[in-house]
C-alpha positions as CSV (number, residue, x, y, z in Angstrom):
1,X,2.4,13.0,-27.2
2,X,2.1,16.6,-26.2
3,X,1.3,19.1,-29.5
4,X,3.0,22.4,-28.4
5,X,4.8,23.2,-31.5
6,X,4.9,26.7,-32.1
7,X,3.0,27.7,-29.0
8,X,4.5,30.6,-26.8
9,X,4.8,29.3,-23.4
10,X,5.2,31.8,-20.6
11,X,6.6,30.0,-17.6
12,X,6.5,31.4,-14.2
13,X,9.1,29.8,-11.6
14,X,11.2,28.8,-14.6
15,X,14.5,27.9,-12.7
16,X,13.5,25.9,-9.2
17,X,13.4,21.8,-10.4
18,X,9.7,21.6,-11.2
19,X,9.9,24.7,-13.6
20,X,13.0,24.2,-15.6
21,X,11.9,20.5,-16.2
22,X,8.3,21.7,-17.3
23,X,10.5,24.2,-19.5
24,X,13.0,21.7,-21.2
25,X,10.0,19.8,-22.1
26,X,7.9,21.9,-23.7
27,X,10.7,23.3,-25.4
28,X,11.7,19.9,-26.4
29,X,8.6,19.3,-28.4
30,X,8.3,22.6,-30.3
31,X,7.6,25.9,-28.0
32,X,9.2,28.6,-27.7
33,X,9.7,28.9,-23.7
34,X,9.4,32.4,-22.4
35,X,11.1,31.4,-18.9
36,X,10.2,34.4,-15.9
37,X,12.2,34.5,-13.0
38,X,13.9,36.8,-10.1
39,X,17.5,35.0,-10.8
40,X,19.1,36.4,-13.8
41,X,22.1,33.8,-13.4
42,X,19.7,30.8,-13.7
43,X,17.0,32.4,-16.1
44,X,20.6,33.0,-18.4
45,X,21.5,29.5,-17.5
46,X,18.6,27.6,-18.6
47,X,18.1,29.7,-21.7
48,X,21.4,28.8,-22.7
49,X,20.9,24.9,-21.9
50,X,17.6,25.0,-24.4
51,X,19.3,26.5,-27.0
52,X,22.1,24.2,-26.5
53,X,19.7,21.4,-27.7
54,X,18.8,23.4,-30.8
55,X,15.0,24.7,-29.2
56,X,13.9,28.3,-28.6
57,X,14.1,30.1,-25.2
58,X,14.0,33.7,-23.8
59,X,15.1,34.9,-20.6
60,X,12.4,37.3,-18.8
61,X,13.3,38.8,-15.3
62,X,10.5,39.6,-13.2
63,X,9.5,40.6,-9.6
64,X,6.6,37.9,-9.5
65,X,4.8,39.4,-6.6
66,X,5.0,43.1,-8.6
67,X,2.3,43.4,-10.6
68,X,3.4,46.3,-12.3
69,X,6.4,43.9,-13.3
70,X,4.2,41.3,-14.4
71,X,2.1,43.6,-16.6
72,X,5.2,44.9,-18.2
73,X,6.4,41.7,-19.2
74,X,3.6,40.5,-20.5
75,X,2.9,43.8,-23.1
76,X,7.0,42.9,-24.2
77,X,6.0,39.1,-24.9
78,X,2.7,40.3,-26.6
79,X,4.8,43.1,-28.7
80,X,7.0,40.6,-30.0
81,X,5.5,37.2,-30.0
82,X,2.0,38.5,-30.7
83,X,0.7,36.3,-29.0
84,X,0.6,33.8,-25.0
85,X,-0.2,30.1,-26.2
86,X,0.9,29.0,-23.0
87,X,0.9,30.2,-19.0
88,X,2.4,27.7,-16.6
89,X,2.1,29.0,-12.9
90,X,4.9,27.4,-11.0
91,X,5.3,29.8,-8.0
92,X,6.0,28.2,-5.0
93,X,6.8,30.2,-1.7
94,X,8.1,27.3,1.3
95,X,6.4,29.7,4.6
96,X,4.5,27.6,6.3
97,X,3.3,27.6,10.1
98,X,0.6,26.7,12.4
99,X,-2.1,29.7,13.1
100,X,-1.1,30.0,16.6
101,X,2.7,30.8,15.7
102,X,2.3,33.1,12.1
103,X,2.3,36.8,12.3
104,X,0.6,39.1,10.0
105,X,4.1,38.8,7.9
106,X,3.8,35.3,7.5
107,X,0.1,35.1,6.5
108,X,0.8,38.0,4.0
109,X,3.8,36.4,2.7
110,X,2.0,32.9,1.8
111,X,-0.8,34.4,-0.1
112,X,1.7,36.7,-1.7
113,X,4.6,34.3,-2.6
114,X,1.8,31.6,-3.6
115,X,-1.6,33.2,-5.1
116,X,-0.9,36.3,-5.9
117,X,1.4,36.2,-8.9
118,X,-0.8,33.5,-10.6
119,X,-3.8,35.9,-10.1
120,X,-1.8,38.8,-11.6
121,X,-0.8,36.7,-13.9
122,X,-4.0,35.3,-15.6
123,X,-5.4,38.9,-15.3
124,X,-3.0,40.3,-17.6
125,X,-2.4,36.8,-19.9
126,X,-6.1,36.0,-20.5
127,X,-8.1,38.3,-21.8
128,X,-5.2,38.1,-24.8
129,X,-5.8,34.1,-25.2
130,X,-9.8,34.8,-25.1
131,X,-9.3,37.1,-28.2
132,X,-7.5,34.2,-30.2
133,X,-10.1,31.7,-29.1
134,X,-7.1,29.5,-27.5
135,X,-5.1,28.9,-24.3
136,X,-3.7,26.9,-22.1
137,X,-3.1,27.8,-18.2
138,X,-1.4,25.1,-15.8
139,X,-1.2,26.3,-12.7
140,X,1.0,24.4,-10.2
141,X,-0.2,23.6,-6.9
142,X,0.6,21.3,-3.7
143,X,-0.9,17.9,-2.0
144,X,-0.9,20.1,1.0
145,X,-4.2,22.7,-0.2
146,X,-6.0,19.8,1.6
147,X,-4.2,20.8,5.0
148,X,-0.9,20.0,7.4
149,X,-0.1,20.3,10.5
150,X,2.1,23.3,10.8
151,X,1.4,24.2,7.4
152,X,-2.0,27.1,7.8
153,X,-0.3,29.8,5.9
154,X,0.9,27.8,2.9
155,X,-2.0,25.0,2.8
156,X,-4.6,27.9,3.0
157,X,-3.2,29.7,-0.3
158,X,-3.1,26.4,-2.3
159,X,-6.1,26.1,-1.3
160,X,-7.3,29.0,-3.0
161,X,-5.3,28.3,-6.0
162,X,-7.8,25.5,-6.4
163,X,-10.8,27.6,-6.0
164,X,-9.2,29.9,-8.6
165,X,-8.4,27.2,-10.9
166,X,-11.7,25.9,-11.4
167,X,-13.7,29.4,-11.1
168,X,-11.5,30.8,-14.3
169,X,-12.3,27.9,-15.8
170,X,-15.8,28.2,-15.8
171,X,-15.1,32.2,-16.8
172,X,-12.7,31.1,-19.8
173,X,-14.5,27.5,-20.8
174,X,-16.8,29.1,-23.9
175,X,-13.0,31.0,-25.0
176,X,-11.2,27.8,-25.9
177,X,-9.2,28.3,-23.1
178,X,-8.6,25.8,-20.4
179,X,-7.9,26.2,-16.7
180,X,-6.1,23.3,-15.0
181,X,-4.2,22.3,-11.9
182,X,-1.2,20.2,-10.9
183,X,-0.7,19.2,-7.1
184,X,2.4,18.2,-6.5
185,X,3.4,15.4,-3.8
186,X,7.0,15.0,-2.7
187,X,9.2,15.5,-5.0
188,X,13.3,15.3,-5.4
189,X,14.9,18.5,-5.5
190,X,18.9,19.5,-6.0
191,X,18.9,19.9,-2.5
192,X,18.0,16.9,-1.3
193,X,20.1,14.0,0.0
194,X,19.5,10.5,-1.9
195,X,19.1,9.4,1.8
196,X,16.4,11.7,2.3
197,X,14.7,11.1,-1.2
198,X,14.5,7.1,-0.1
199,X,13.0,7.5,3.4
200,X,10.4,10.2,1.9
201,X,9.8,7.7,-0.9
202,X,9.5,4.6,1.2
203,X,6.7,6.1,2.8
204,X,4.4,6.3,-0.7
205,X,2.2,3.5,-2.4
206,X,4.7,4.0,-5.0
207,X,7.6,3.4,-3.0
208,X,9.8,6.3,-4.2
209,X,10.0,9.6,-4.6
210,X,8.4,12.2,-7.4
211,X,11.0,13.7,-9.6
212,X,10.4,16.9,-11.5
213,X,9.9,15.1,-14.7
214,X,6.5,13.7,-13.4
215,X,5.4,17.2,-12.7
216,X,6.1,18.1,-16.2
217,X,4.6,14.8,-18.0
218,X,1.5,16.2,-16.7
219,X,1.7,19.8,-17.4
220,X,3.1,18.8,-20.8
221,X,-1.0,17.4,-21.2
222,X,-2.8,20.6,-19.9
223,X,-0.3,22.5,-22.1
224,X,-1.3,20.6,-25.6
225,X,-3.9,20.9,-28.1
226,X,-4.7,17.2,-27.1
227,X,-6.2,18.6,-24.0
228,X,-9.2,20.6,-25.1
229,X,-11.9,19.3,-23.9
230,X,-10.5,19.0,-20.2
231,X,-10.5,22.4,-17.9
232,X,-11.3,22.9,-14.4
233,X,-9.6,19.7,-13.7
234,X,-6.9,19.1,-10.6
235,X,-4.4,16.5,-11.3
236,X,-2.2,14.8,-8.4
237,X,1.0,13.6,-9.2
238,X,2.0,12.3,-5.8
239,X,2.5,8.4,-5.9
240,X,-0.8,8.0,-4.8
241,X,-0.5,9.9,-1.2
242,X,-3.6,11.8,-1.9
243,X,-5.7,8.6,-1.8
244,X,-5.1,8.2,2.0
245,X,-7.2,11.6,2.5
246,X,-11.4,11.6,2.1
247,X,-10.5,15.0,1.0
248,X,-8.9,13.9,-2.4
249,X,-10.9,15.5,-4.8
């Protein structure tokens, strides 16, 4: 069981599938969820669900590629909560394409859709947590860091999430903090057909398709106090795709 109660959780991406299920569950077990988004209809929408079930939410809305944004929101959060427990990096930017056919545009676009709000971020969020001697970062990353055809552009900046992931761990480990990573296989979204969802899934040792939930099971463990003594770690919730690849890590 996951021990979040009364941790401030700061979660980046909070309305796609993966985010607002990693954001009813920590809710759901005792955090206040600080959910950051661009859509002020959804961020209103899935505040109002979590209160609904009697837990704590605010709505934040951000540019997450501003960092001016991101710097502001994190001094409002600090005036009034005191305090980041929690910083759950779910950004997700779907642009990718093969060297030969990406302009500069579309190489700019998948470092800055996909790495740099989590650096910006972290720069702003930990120095806070190293003060209080405690934090938790999940950042949320992609089976495809370890390289697709057609995918250069995006694969290359989940790549570097991973690099980032375990080099502010080593940077944060002597803080209390911990710096962890969840790659992300296939998983079901609202816009996918159930035909789709059981052709994708057939494929997998598992022999079905991820579902947001899974995702957040395993945040909901880099998130907790129960999780201390792990950092620097990557964690694939994929239905065991990544054990076809040498390059599983």
């Amino acid at each position: 069981m996951e021990v979040v109660k009364d941790r401030v959780a700061v979660i980046i991406g909070a309305c796609d599938d993966i985010g607002r299920a990693i954001g009813l569950r920590l809710a759901s077990r005792g955090a206040t969820v600080i959910a950051c988004s661009s859509d002020e209809k959804e961020l209103k929408a899935l505040v109002g669900f979590i209160e609904e079930k009697g837990n704590k939410a605010e709505a934040k809305l951000v540019n997450p590629t501003s960092s001016t944004d991101i710097k502001r929101l994190v001094d409002d959060v600090m005036k009034q909560h005191g305090r980041i427990d929690i910083l759950v990096n779910n950004t997700d930017a779907q642009c990718g394409k093969s060297v030969c056919d990406a302009s500069d545009e579309d190489w700019e676009m998948g470092l800055r859709g996909n790495l740099s709000p989590t650096f910006y971020f972290c720069r702003e969020v930990i120095p806070g947590m190293q003060t209080q001697k405690h934090g938790r970062v999940v950042n949320i990353s992609s089976i495809d860091y370890m390289g697709w055809p057609g995918q250069s552009t995006y694969s290359a900046a989940k790549s570097a999430l991973f690099g980032f992931t375990r080099s502010l761990a080593l940077e944060t480990a002597r803080d209390g903090v911990t710096v962890n990573c969840v790659a992300k296989g296939d998983i079901a979204t609202g816009q996918m057909s159930e035909e789709q969802a059981e052709k994708i899934g057939s494929a997998l040792p598992v022999k079905r398709i991820g579902l947001p939930e899974d995702v957040a099971r395993a945040v909901g463990f880099f998130a907790s106090d129960s999780s201390k003594y792990t950092t620097g770690q990557m964690l694939f919730v994929c239905g065991g795709k990544s054990a076809h690849s040498s390059m599983s890590i």
